[in-house]
Structure formats: C-alpha cells, structure tokens
C-alpha positions in Angstrom: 5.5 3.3 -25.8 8.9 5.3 -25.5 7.4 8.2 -23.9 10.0 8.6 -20.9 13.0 7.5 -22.8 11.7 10.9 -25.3 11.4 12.7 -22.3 14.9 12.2 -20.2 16.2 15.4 -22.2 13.2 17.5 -22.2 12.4 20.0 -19.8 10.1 18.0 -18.0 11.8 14.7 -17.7 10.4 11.6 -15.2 11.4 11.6 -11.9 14.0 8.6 -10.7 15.2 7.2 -7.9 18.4 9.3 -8.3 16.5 12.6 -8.9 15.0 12.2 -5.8 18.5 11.7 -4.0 19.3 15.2 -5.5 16.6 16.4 -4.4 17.1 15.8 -0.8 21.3 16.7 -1.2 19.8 19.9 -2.9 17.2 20.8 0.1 14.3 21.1 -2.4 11.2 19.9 -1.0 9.5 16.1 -2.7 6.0 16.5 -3.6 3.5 13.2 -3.4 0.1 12.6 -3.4 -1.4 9.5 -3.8 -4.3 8.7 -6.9 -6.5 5.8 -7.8 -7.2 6.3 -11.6 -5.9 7.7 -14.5 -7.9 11.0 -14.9 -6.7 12.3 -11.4 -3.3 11.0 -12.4 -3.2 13.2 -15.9 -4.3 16.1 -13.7 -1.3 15.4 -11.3 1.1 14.7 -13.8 -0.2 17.9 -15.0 0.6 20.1 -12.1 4.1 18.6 -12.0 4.2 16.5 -8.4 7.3 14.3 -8.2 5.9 11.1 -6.7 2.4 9.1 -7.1 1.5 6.5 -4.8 -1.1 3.9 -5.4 -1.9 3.7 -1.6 -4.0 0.5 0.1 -6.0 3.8 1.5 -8.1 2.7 -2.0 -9.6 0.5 0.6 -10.9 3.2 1.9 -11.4 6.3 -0.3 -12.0 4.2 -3.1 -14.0 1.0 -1.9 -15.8 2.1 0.9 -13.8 -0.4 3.5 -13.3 0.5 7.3 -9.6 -0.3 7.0 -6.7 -1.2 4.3 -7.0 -4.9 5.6 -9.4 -6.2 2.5 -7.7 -4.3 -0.4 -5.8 -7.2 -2.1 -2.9 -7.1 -4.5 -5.1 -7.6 -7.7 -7.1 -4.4 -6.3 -3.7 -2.7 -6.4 -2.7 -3.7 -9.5 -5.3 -2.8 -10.9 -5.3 0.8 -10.0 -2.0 1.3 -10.6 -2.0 0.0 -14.2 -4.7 2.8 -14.5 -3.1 5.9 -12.7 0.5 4.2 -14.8 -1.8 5.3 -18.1 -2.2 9.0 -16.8 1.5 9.9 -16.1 4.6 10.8 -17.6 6.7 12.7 -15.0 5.7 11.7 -12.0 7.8 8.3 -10.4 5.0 5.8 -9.6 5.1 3.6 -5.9 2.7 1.3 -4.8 1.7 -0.2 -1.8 2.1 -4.5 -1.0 -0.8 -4.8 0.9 -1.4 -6.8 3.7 0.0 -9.8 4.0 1.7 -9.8 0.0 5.1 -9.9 1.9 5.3 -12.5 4.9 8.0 -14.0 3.2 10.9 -13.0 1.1 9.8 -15.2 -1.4 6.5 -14.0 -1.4 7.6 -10.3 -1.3 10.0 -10.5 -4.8 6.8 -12.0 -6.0 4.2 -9.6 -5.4 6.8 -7.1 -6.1 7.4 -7.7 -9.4 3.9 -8.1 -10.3 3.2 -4.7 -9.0 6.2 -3.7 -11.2 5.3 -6.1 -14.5 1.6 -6.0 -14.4 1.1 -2.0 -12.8 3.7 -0.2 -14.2 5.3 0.4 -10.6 8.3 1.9 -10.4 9.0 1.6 -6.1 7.1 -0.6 -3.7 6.3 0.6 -0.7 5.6 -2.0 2.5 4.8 -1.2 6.4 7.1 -1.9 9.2 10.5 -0.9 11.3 13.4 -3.0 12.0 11.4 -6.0 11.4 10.9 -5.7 7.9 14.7 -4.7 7.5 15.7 -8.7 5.7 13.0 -8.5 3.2 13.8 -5.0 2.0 18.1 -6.3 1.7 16.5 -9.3 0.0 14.4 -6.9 -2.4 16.8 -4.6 -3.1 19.2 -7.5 -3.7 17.1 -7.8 -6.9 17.3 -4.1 -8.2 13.6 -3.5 -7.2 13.3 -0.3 -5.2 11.9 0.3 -1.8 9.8 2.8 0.4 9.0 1.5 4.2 7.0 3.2 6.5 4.4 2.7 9.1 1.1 3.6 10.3 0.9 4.4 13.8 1.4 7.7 16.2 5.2 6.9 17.9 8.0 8.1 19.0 6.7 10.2 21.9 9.0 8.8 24.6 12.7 9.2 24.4 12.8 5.0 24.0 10.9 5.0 21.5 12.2 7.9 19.3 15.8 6.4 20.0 14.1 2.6 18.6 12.2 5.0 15.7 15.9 6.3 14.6 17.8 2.7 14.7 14.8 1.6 12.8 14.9 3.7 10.2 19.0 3.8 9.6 18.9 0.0 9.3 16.5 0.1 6.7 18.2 2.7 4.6 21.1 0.5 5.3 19.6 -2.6 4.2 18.8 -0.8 0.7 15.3 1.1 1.5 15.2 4.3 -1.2 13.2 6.2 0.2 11.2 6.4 4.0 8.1 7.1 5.2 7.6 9.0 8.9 3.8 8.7 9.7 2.3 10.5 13.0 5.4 11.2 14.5 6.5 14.4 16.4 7.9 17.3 14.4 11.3 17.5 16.2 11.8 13.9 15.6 10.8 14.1 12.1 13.2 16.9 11.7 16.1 14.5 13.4 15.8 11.4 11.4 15.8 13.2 7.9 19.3 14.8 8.8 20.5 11.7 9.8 19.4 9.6 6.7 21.3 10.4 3.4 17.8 8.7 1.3 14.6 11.2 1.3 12.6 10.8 3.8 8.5 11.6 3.9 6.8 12.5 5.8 2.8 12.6 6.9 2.1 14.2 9.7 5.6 14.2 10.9 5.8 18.2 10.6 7.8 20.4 7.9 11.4 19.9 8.1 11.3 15.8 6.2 12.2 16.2 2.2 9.2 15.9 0.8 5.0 15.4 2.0 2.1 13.5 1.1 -1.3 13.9 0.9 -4.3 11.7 0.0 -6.2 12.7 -2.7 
C-alpha cells in the first residue's frame, strides 16, 4: 500500500512532478510511452521509463475504433487503474477524453476521478490558448496538468509565432508539463528553450526534453 513512500530513498525512487523539472534544468532526456494494462506496465516499469500515459489512442490500439472520439472516461479509468497496478517508478498521466472538460466544472470533475478512481497522477487534455482557463482553474486545485494537441502546425511563421504564445500561456497558467505533436524540428527545438516546464515531444524532432511513443 506504501510502496512509493518505501521507495522515495531507494535507488529507484517514483518519478514526480519536480523530478521531471530537474530533469529538464539538468538536460537529461524524459522517457514516455504510453500502456493499456498492467503486464506491459510491469515490463515498463521494469526497464525504468520516467513517464506512463494512459492515452485515448486505447480507442484505437486497444478497441479497434477509427478515432479517440468513442473512448469515454470510464474506458480510461479503467485502464489506468490497471496499468496503476503494474508500476512503481514510473509517474502515471492520463488522458480526459473528448468532451470530459467543456467546462471548468466538468474538468475538476473528471479529473479527480481519473486521480481517485485510476490512480493518476497528471491529466493530460488537448488544446492551445483556448484551454489556457481550465488548466489555471485545475491547477488552482493542486491537480497537475499536460496539454497538447493533435494536429501537423506551425509551418508558417504565423502560426509558429501563435504555437509559441500558446504554449507560454499555458505553462503560465500552471500547465506541468507540454506536449508538441507534428510540429517542425526547429520549432520544437525553440519552444523547449523558451519554456522552463518539460516539454514533449512526438514527432516534433530531438532537441524537446523528453519523447513518446505508443506502445
């Protein structure tokens, strides 16, 4: 029951919020992957990745869907109590699927459900500027945050210059972490120097803090 509280002094202790900040203030590289179930968690745990995410892709590797739209918040729940049951170092996010946060109201909610009732530690919703009240709101209430989006941008100068205001005011309005998705290397590169919270990337080239992968 106690498991990580054992573990904070051991040489393999959980990964936190803060020990990702050092990571990125130290230059070493954030590894994530996301899992569906507790035996492919105990093998990640195993080969010692930093970060977990229960992803809405379940809707896809997992379910058989064309798209992340039908996976519902019970559906994540549900796999992330499982892959919780498989780790011990890794930090655990999970995704609010579609249409859990339309509301700030709604967001804490669904939130802290993914936190109570799956064992998350971080929840992690799409979305730029737009999104920037409900994360302020969430992190208002000590829950921790990972935005991101799902679309190739960023390959005019407009909209790289919109991608970079984007992505400050969410740090600033208390995201932890941020997710770059399809976006050009060089700009990839440019937004994690200017953010002081990791930054990860998927397919947004080498130079963001960490990567991940689907498994």
């Amino acid at each position: 029951m106690y498991t990580q509280l054992q573990l904070r002094d051991s040489a393999r202790p959980p990964v936190t919020v803060a020990s990702l900040g050092r990571m990125k203030e130290q230059g070493e590289k954030i590894s994530c992957i996301t899992c569906y179930d507790a035996s492919y968690a105990a093998l990640v745990d195993a080969a010692d990745l930093d970060v977990v995410l229960v992803g809405d892709s379940l809707g896809m590797v997992i379910q058989g869907y064309d798209t992340t739209v039908p996976v519902t918040l019970n559906d994540v729940i549900y796999h992330c109590r499982s892959v919780a049951k498989g780790l011990v170092r890794p930090f655990l996010m999970a995704d609010m699927p579609f249409m859990t946060y339309t509301s700030k109201d709604e967001a804490l909610k669904n939130a802290v459900r993914l936190m109570q009732e799956g064992g998350a530690k971080m929840v992690k919703l799409e979305g730029g500027a737009g999104q920037a009240e409900i994360v302020e709101f969430l992190a208002s209430h000590d829950i921790a945050v990972k935005t991101g989006g799902f679309r190739v941008q960023g390959r005019e100068e407009a909209a790289a210059e919109q991608m970079r205001r984007d992505a400050r005011l969410l740090q600033d309005s208390g995201a932890d972490v941020v997710l770059l998705e399809c976006i050009p290397s060089h700009l990839g590169k440019e937004i994690t120097a200017e953010l002081h919270v990791p930054v990860i990337g998927i397919g947004a080239g080498p130079d963001t803090d960490g990567q991940i992968l689907v498994l």
